[in-house]
N, C-alpha and C positions, 0 to 999 in steps of 0.2 A: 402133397409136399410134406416131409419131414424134415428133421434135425441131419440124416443120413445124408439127405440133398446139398449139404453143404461141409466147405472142409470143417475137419477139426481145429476145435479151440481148446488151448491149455487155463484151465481156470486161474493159473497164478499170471500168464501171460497175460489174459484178460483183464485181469484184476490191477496190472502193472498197465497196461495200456490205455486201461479208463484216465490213471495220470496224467497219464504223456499227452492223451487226445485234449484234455485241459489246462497243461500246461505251458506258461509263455517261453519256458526257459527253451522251446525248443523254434521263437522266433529269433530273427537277427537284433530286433532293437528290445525283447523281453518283452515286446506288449500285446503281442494273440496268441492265440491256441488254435488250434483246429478247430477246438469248441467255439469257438466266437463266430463262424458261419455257419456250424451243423451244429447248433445250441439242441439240449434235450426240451427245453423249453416252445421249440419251434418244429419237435418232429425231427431233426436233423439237417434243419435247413435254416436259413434265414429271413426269409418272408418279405425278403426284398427284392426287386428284377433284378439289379447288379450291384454285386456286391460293395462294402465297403472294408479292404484289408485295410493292409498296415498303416497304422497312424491313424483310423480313425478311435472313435468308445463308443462302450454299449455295446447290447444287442439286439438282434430284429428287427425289426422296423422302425426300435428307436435310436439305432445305432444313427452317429453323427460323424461327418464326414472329419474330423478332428480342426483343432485352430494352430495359427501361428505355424512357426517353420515344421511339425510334426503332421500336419493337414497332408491328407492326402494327395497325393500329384494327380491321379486316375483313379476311374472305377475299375473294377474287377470286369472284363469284358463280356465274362459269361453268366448267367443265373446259377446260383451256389447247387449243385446235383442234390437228391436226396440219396441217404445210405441204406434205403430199408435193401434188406436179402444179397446187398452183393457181394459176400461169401459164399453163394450160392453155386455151385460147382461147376454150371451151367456160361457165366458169365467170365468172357474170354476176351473183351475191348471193354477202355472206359475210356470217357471224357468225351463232352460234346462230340468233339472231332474224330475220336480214336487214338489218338495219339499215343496211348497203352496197348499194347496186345499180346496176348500168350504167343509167343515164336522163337525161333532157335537162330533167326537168324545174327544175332549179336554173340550167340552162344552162353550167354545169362538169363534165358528163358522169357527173354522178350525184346520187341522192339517198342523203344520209349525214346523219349526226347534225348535221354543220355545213352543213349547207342551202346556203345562196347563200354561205356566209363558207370554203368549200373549193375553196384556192387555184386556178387554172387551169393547163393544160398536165402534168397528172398521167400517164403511158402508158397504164396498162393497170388494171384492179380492186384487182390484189393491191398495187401501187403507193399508192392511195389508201387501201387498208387501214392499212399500214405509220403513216400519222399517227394514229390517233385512240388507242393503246396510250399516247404520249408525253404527250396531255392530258386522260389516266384518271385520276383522284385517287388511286386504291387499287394502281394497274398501276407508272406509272412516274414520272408527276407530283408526288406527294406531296401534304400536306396545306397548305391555305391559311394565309399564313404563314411555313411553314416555306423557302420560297424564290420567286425570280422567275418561274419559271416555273407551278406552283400558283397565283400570285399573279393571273398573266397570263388564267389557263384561269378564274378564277372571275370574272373581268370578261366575257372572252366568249372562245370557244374558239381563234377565229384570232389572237386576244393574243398566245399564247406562242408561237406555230409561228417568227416573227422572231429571239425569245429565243433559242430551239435552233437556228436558223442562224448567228444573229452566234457563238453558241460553240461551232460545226463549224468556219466561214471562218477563224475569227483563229488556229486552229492548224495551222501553215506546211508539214507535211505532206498534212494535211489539203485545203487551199489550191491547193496543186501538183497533186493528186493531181484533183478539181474542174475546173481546166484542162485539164487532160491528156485526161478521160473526157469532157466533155461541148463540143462544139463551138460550142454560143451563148455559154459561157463566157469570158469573157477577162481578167479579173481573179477573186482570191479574193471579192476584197467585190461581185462580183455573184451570189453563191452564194445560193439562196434553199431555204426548205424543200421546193418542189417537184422540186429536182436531189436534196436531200435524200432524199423518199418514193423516187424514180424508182430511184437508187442501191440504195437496200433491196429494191424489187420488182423490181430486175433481177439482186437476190442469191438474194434470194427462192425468183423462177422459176429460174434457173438449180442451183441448188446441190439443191435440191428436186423435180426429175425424176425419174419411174421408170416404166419400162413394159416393166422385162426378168425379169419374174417367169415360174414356171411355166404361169401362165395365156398369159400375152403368147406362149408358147411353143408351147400347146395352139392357139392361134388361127391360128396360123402353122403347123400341122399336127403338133405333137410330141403324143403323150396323157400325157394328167396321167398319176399314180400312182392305183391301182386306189381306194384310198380317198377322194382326193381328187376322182375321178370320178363318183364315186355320191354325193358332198357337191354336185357343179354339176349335176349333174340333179334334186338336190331343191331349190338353190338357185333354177335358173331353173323348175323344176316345182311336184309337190304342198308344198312349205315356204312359196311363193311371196315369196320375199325379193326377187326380180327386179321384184315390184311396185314399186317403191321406188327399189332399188338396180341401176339398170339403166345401157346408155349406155358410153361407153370409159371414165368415173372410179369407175364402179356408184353414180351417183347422179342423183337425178331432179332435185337443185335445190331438190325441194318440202318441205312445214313438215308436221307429223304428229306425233298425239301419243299419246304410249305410256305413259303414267299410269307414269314410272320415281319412284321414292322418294322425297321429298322433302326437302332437309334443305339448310344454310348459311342466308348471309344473305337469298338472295333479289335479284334483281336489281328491284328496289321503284321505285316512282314516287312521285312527291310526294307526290300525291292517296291514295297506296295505300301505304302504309308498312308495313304488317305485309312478314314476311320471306319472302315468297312469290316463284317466277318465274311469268308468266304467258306466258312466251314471245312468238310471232311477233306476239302482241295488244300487245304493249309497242310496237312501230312500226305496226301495223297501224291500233290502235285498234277493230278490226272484231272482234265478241264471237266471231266462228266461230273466227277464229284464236288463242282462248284455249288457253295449254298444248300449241301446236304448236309443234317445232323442227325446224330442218334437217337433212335425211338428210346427214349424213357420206359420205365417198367410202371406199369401202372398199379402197382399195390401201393396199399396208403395212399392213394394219390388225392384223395380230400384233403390230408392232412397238410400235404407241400405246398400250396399255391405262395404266388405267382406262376404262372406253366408258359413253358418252351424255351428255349436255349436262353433268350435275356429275357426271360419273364415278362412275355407281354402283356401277359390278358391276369388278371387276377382272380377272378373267378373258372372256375371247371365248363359253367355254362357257353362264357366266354368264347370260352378254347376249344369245346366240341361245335360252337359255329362256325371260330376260323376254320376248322378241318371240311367243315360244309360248301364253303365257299372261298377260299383262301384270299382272291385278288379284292373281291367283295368286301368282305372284312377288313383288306391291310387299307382297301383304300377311305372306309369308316373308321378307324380306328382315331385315338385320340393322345394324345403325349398325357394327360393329366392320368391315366391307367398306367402309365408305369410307377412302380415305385423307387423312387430315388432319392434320398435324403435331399436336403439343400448342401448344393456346392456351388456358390454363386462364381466362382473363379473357373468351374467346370462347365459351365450350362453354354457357353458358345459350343462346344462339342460335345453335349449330349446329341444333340439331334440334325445338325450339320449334315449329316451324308446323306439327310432325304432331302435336299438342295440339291445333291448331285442324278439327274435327269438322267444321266447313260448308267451312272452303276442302280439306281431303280429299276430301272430299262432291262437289266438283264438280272437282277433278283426275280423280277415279274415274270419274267422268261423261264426261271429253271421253277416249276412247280409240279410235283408225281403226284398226285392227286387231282382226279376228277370229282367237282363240284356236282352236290349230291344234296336233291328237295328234303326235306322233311319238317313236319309240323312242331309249333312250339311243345305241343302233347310228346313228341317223341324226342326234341330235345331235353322236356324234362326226364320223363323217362331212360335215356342216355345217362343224364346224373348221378336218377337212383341209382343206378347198377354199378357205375364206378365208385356212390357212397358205397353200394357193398363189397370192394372193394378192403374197405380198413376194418383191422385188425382188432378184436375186442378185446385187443390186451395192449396194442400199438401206442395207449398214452402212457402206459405201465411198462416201463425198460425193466431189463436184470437188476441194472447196477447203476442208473444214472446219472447225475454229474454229482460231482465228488465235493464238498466244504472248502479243501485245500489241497494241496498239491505239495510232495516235498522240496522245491527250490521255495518254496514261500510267499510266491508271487502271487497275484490276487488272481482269483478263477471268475470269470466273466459269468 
């Protein structure tokens, strides 16, 4: 894997998108950033199983669920993704579910939650990503109401996307800086949220590369360490994790479902309001893809824990036993392994839907994995090989997080 393997980045876009990706100015109440769940401090993640958006403080795992009327309503349904490689040219769906995809059939070069109403001239996936975080309710939007932009996104979702440009452009760094990096530009006020999204996924991709681990090494003819070698002969062998996790990111793309434990609110649909996720079937609508999600890429993947879509297991050991045994594991598993700030006004529905008997009933039901022996010797040896996995420069970013930001706001 090279620099080649992924799109291009404009170093002034870059360099303007580190900004953005810490700046609050581009929530609805001024108080997150992108950075506040994919902190550089944390790897690009938050160290938490589900997240804590808008309205809470801090960050990583000491972030606090906030007080008083600003306290969060909900947690964040999913465990926060990690961002290494996905610039990567290769990667064509994001999000648990999918719910992003390279396609035409919108005629905007994807199909995303905002259908025909997401904007045109986006570059590349991770680019397109970068907007629908800003008009989440719970992520960075806020609640209906409480500002113009919330206000904007319950009308219809391309509302507020204007909102958050007009208050990028009017500040005069900001402004400059817009000119400078993007060539069709020529004044501040034709700054739109497209140079916006493009800015952030050209920070994104850039800042979020890695393919210089001991594996990258072994490929290139160096041998891993003895333990670590007997971990990728069971990985690509009898453990068969390479079913899945294959390819230059160790990922197929594909949705698959491993009956992991269930607990938060549940990412719920209208029609379905118990606090359930039903995964890839949430965009799907097709009953097979019930309780499938996306195979994660397994680079850096030391560095991200909590692992699986709500972060159930905390450790890597963990999460290569639940794959051993999936019904096994969900049925040992323990609530005190998730990490969850304290929300005492929260905790009747954190964990409520394992009460419910029939939707267990068919979590336990949908699981693609067959339950597969192996010794603690070979689970540790599993580990090593995904330590070799990270990156020997993955705590060392380009351009990490920034002092300040030009709206002025404090950077998390």
């Amino acid at each position: 894997m090279s620099d080649a393997d992924f799109h291009p980045a404009d170093p002034l876009q870059v360099e303007l998108g580190q900004l953005l990706f810490y700046d609050k100015i581009l929530s609805g109440n001024r108080n997150i950033s992108c950075g506040t769940c994919h902190h550089h401090d944390h790897h690009g993640t938050d160290g938490l199983s589900l997240g804590i958006g808008e309205g809470g403080t801090g960050v990583g795992p000491k972030r606090t669920a906030g007080t008083g009327d600003a306290r969060i309503r909900k947690r964040i349904p999913r465990n926060a993704p990690a961002l290494w490689n996905l610039g990567h040219r290769s990667v064509d769906i994001m999000f648990h579910d999918g719910r992003l995809s390279v396609s035409d059939d919108f005629g905007n070069g994807f199909n995303s939650p905002a259908e025909e109403w997401l904007p045109g001239g986006l570059d590349h996936i991770l680019a397109a990503q970068a907007l629908f975080p800003l008009t989440a309710q719970f992520e960075m939007a806020g609640n209906p109401k409480e500002n113009e932009v919330a206000g904007a996104v319950h009308d219809r979702i391309d509302a507020a996307w204007p909102i958050i440009a007009k208050r990028v452009r009017v500040i005069p760094e900001y402004g400059d800086r817009f000119v400078a990096a993007f060539d069709h530009i020529k004044a501040p006020e034709e700054v739109t949220i497209t140079e916006i999204a493009n800015a952030l996924g050209a920070f994104m991709n850039a800042e979020w590369r890695s393919f210089d681990s001991p594996y990258d090494a072994f490929l290139a003819g160096t041998p891993l360490p003895d333990q670590a070698e007997a971990g990728r002969a069971l990985f690509f062998g009898k453990a068969g994790c390479a079913a899945c996790h294959n390819g230059p990111l160790l990922t197929d793309q594909g949705f698959h479902a491993l009956a992991l434990p269930a607990f938060g609110p549940g990412r719920t649909r209208g029609f379905d309001p118990i606090p359930r996720d039903v995964g890839r079937m949430g965009e799907s609508d097709a009953l097979e893809d019930a309780y499938r999600f996306r195979t994660p890429s397994l680079r850096n993947v030391a560095l991200t824990a909590p692992y699986g879509h709500n972060g159930a297991y905390p450790t890597l050991k963990g999460m290569v036993r639940h794959h051993l045994n999936p019904l096994e594991r969900r049925a040992d598993w323990e609530s005190d392994l998730a990490a969850l700030p304290d929300a005492e006004w929260l905790q009747e529905v954190d964990f409520v839907i394992q009460s419910d008997n029939r939707e267990m009933a068919r979590q336990e039901a949908a699981v693609d994995i067959a339950p597969r022996v192996l010794s603690d010797s070979d689970v540790a040896e599993l580990v090593a090989f995904l330590h070799s996995l990270t990156g020997a420069t993955a705590r060392q970013r380009p351009l990490g997080r920034p002092n300040t930001v030009p709206s002025g706001l404090p950077v998390d």
